[in-house]
Biopython code that builds the backbone (N, CA, C, O; Angstrom):
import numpy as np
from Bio.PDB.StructureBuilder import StructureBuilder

atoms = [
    (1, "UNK", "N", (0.844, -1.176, 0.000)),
    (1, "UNK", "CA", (0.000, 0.000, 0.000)),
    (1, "UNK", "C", (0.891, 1.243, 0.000)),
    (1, "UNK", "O", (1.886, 1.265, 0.725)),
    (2, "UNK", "N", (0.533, 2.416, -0.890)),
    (2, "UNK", "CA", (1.186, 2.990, -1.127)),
    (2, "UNK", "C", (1.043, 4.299, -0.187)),
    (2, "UNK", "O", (-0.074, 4.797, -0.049)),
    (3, "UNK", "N", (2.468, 5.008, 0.631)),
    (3, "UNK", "CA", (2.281, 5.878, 1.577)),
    (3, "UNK", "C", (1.026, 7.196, 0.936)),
    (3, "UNK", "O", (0.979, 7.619, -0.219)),
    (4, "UNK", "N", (0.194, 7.576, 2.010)),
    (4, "UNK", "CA", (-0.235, 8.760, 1.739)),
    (4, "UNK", "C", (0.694, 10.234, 1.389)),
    (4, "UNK", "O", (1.458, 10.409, 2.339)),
    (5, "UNK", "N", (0.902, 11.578, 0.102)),
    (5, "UNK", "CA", (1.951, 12.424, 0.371)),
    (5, "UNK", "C", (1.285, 13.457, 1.651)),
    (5, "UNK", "O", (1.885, 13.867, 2.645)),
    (6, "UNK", "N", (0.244, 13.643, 1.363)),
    (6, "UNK", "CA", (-0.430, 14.964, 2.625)),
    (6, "UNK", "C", (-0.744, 14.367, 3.974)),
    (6, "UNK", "O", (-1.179, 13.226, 4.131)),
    (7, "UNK", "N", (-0.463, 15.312, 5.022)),
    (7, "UNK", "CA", (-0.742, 14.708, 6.177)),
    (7, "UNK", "C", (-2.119, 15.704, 6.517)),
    (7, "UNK", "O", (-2.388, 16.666, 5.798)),
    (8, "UNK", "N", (-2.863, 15.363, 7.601)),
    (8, "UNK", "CA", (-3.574, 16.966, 8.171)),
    (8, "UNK", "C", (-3.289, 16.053, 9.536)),
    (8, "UNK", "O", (-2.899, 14.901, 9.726)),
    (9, "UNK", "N", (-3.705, 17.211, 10.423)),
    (9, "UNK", "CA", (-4.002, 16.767, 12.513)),
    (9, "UNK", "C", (-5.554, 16.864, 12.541)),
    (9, "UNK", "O", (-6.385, 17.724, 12.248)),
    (10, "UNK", "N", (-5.573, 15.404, 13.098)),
    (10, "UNK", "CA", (-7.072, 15.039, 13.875)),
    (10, "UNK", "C", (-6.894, 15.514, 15.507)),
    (10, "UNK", "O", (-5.919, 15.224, 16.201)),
    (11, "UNK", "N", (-7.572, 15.974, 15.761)),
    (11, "UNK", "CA", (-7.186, 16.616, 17.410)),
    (11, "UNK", "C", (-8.606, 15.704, 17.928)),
    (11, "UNK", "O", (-9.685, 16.056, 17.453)),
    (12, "UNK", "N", (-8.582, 14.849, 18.643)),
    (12, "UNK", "CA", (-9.656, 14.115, 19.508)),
    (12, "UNK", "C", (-10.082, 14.332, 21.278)),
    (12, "UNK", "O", (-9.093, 14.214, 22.001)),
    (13, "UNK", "N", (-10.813, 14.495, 21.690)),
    (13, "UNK", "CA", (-10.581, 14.167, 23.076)),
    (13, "UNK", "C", (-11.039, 12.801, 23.720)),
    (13, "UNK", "O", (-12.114, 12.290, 23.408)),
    (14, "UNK", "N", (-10.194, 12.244, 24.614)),
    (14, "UNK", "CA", (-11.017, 11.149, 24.945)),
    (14, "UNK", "C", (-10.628, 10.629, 26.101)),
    (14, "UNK", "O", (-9.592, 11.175, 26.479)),
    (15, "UNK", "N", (-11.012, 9.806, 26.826)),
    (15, "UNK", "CA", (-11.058, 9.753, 28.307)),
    (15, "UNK", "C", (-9.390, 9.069, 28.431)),
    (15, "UNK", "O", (-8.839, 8.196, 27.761)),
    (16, "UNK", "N", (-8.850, 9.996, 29.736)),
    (16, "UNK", "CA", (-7.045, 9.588, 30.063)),
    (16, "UNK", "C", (-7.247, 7.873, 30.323)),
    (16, "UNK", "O", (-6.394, 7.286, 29.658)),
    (17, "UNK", "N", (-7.941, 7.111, 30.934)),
    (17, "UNK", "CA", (-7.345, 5.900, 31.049)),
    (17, "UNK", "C", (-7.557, 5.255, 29.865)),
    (17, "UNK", "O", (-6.614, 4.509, 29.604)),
    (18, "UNK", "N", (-8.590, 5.248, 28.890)),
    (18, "UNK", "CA", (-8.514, 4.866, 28.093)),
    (18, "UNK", "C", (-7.553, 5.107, 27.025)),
    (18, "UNK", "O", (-7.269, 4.158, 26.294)),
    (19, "UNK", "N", (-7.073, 6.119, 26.854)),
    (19, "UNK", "CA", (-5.865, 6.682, 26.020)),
    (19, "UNK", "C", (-4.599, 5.894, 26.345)),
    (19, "UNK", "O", (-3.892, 5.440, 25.445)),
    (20, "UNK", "N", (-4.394, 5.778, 27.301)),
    (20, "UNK", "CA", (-3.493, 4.965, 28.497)),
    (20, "UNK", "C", (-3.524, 3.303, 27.732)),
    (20, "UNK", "O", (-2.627, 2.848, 27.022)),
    (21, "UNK", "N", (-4.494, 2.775, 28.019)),
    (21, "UNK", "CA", (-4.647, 1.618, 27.506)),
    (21, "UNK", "C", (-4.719, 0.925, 26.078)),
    (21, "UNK", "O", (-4.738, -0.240, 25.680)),
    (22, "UNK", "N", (-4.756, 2.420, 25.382)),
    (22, "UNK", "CA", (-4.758, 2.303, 24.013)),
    (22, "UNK", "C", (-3.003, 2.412, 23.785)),
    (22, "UNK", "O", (-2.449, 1.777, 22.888)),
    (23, "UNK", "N", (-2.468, 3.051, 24.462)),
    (23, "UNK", "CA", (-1.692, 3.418, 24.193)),
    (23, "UNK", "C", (-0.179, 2.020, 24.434)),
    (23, "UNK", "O", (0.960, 1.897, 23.982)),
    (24, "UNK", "N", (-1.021, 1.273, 25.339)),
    (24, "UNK", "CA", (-0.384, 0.295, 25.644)),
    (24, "UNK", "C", (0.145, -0.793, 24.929)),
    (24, "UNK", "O", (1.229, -1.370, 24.854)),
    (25, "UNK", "N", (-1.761, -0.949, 24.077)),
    (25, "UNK", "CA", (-2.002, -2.099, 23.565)),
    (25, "UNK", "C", (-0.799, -1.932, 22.137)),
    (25, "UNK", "O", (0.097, -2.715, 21.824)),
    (26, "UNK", "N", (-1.186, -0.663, 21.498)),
    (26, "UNK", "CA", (-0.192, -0.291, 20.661)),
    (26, "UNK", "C", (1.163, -0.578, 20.413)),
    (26, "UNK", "O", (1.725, -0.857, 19.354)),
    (27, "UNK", "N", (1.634, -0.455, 21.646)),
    (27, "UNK", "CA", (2.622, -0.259, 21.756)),
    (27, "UNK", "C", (3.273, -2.136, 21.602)),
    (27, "UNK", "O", (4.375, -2.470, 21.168)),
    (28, "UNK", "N", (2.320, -2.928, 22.043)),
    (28, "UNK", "CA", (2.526, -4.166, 22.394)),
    (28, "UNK", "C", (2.404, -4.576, 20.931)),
    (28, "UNK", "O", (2.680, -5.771, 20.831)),
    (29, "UNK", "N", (2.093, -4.029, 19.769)),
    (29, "UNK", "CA", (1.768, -4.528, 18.743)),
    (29, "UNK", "C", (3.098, -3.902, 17.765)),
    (29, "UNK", "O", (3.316, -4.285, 16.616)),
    (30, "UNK", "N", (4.026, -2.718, 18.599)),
    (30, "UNK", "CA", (4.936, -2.147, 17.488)),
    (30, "UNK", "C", (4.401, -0.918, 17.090)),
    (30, "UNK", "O", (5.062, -0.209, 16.331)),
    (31, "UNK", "N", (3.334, -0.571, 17.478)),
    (31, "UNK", "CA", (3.150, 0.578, 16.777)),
    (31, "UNK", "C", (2.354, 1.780, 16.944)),
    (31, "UNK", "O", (1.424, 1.771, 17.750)),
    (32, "UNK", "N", (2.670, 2.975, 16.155)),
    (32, "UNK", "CA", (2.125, 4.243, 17.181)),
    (32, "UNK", "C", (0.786, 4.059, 17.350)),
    (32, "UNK", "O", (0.220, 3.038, 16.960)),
    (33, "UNK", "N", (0.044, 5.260, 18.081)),
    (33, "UNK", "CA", (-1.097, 5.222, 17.967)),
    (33, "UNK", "C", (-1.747, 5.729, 16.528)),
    (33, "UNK", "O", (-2.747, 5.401, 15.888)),
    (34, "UNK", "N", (-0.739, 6.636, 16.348)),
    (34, "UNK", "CA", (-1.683, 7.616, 14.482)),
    (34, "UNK", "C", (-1.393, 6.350, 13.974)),
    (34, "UNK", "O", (-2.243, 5.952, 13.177)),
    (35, "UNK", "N", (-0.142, 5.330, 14.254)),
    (35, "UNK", "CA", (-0.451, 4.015, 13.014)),
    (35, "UNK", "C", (-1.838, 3.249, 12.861)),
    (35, "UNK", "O", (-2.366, 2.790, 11.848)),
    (36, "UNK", "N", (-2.189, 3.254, 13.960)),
    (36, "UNK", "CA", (-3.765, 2.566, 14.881)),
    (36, "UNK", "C", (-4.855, 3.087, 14.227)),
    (36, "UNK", "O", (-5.723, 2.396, 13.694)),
    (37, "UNK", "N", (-4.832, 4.340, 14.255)),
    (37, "UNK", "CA", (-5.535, 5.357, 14.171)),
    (37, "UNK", "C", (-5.799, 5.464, 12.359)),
    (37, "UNK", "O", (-6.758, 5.436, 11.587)),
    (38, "UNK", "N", (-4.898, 5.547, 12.314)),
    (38, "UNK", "CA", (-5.151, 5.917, 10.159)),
    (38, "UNK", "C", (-5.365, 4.637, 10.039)),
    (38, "UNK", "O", (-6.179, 4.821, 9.135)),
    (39, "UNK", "N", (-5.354, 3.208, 10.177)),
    (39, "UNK", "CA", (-5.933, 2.273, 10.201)),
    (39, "UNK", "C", (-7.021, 1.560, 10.235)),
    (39, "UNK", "O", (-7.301, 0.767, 9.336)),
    (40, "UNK", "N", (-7.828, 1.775, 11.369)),
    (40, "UNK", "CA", (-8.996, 2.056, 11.515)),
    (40, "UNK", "C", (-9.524, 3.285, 10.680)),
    (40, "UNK", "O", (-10.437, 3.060, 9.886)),
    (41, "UNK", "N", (-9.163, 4.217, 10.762)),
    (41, "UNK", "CA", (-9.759, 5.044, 9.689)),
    (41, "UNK", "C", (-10.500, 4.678, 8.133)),
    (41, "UNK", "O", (-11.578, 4.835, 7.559)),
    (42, "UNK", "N", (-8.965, 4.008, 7.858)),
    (42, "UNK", "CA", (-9.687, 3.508, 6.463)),
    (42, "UNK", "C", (-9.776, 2.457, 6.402)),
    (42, "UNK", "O", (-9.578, 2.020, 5.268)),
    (43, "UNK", "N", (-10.130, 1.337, 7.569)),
    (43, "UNK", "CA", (-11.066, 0.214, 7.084)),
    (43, "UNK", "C", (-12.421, 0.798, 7.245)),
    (43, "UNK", "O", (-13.285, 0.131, 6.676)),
    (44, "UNK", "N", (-12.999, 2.225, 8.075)),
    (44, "UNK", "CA", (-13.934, 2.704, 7.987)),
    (44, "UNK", "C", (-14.457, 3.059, 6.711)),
    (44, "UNK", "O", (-15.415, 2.667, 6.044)),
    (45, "UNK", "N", (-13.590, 3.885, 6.561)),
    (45, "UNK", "CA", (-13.965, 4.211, 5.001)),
    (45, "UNK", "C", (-14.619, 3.317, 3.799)),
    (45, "UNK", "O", (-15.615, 3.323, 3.076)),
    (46, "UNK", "N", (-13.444, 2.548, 4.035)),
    (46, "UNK", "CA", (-13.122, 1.262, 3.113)),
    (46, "UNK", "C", (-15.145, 0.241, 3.247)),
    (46, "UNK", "O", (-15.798, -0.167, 2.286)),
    (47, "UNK", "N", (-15.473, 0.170, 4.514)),
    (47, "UNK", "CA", (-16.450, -0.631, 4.661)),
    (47, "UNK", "C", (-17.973, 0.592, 4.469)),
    (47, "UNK", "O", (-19.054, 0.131, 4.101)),
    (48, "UNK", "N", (-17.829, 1.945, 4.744)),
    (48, "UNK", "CA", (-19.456, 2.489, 4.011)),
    (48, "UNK", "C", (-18.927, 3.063, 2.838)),
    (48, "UNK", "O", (-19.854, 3.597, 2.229)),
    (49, "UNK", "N", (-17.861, 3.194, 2.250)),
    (49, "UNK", "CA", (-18.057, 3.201, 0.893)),
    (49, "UNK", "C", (-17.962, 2.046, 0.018)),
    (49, "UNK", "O", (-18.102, 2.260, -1.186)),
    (50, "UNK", "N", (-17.744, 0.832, 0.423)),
    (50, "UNK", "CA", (-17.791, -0.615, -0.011)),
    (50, "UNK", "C", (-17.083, -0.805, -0.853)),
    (50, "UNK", "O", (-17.360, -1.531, -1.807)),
    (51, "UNK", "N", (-15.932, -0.165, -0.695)),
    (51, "UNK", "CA", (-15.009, -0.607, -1.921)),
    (51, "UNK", "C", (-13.231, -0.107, -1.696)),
    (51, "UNK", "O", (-13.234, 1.120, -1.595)),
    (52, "UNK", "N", (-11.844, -0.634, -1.595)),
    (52, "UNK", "CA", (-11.056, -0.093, -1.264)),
    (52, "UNK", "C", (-10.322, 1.138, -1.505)),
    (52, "UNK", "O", (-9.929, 1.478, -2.621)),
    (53, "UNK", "N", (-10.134, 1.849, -0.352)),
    (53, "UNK", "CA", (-9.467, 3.206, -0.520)),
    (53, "UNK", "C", (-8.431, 3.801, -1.449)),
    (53, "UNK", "O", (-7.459, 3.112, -1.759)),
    (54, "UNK", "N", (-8.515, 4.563, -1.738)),
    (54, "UNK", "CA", (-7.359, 4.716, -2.954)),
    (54, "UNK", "C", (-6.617, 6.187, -2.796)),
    (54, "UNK", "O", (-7.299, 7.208, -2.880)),
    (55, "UNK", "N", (-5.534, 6.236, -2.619)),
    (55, "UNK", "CA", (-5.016, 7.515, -2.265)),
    (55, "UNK", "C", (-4.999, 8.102, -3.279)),
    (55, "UNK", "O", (-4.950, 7.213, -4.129)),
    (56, "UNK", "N", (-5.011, 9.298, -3.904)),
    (56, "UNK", "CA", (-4.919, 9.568, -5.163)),
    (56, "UNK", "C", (-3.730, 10.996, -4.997)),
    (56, "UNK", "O", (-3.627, 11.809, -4.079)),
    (57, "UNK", "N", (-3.198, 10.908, -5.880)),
    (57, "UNK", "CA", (-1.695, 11.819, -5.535)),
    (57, "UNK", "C", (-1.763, 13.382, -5.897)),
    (57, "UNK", "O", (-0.786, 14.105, -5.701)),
]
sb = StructureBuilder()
sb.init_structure("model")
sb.init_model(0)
sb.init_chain("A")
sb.init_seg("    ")
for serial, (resi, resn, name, xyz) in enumerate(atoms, 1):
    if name == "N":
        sb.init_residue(resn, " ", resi, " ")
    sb.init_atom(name, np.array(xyz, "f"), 0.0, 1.0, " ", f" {name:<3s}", serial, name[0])
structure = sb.get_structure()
């Protein structure tokens, strides 16, 4: 899969222990949370627009 070139900031709030625990699990897997995060993102995507994401340059 090919890197995205543009970035933007998602600014979220969300409860400290849970951040904590997210932050854990992550970590136990190798990887950041924005890795987690843009991940979930676009299997979101990916599943109500029913078809795979495509970065376009």
């Amino acid at each position: 899969m090919a890197k995205e070139q543009r970035t933007a900031r998602l600014t979220i709030l969300v409860d400290p222990r849970k951040k904590a625990v997210f932050e854990r699990l992550c970590a136990e897997e190798d990887q950041t949370p924005s890795q987690v995060v843009r991940r979930l993102m676009r299997e979101y995507i990916e599943k109500r627009l029913g078809r795979p994401w495509a970065a376009k340059g």
